[in-house]
C-alpha positions, 0 to 999 in steps of 0.5 A: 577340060583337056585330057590326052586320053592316050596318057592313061597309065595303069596304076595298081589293082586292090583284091580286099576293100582293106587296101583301098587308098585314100581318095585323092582325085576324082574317080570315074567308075566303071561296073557291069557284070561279068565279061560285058567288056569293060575292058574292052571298053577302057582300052577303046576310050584310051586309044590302048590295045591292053592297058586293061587285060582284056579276058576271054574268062568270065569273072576274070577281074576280080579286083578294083583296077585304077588308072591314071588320067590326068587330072582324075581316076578311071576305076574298073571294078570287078564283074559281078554275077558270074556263076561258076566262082567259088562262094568265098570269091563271090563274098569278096567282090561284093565286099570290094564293090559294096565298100568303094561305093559306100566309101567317102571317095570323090565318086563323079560318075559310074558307067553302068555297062549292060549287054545290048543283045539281053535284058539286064540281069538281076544282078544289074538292076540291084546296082540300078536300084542303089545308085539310084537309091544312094543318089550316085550319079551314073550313065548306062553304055549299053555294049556289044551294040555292033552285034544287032542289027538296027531292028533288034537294036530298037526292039532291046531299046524298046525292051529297057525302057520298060526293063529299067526303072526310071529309064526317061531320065537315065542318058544311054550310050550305045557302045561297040568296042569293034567299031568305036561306036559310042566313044567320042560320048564317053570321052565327052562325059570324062572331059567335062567332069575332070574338073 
């Protein structure tokens, strides 16, 4: 299918899993632990220099952001697994997080985003493990891929292949907000399940 990907438009943000609409079209998730650019990412596959507020502060979303973009959904779910965030924060994110994936939503995809520079954190393989556990469909964008240098790019692919459980049968996209790098797969991947 078609889509204008410069159409997008921001379409409201939910703090507590209580407020979550019905779900009325498909959505495509992203999720990623604190500050690995899913903002970034977003603004960048819809040609946007700030639909989503890009934050030099870790842990800064923390809430479940919806775009429109015709005919489905983009929904940014907050970073998890930052440290310095009060324990009643924390409980609340993994309350927002655990209750839109347990939910009875049109879920198509998750964008699973991972650092390219480090190992997945613990926090990133749990999110792995139950997706793959609970059968969600998802693709792992690996980000800040302009930050290596091609020998440590294969060394860290090399790295998450035995990192990552199941990884053979995961597709991996290598990203970079600053190049474009990774994109045009991305947008594919949109396209062909905005159906």
């Amino acid at each position: 299918m078609d889509i204008n990907f410069n159409t997008a438009e921001f379409v409201r943000s939910y703090g507590e899993y209580s407020q979550l609409p019905p779900s009325e079209r498909t959505e495509i998730a992203f999720a990623g632990r604190s500050n690995v650019g899913k903002s970034s990412l977003i603004n960048k596959i819809l040609g946007r220099k700030s639909l989503a507020r890009v934050s030099g502060v870790p842990g800064k979303t923390a809430t479940i952001n919806f775009y429109r973009l015709d005919p489905i959904y983009l929904v940014d779910l907050p970073g998890y697994g930052y440290a310095k965030v009060a324990k009643s924060d924390k409980q609340r994110w993994s309350g927002l997080i655990e209750g839109y994936l347990h939910d009875d939503r049109d879920l198509a995809l998750i964008f699973q985003l991972i650092d390219m520079r480090h190992p997945p954190s613990a926090d990133d393989l749990q999110m792995i493990d139950f997706m793959i556990e609970s059968e969600i469909p998802f693709v792992i964008v690996f980000t800040k891929a302009d930050k290596l240098k091609k020998s440590e790019r294969t060394e860290r692919m090399e790295g998450f292949a035995r990192e990552i459980p199941m990884f053979d049968k995961i597709t991996c996209i290598e990203f970079s907000s600053q190049t474009g790098e990774g994109t045009e797969r991305i947008r594919d991947i949109i396209k062909e399940l905005a159906i």
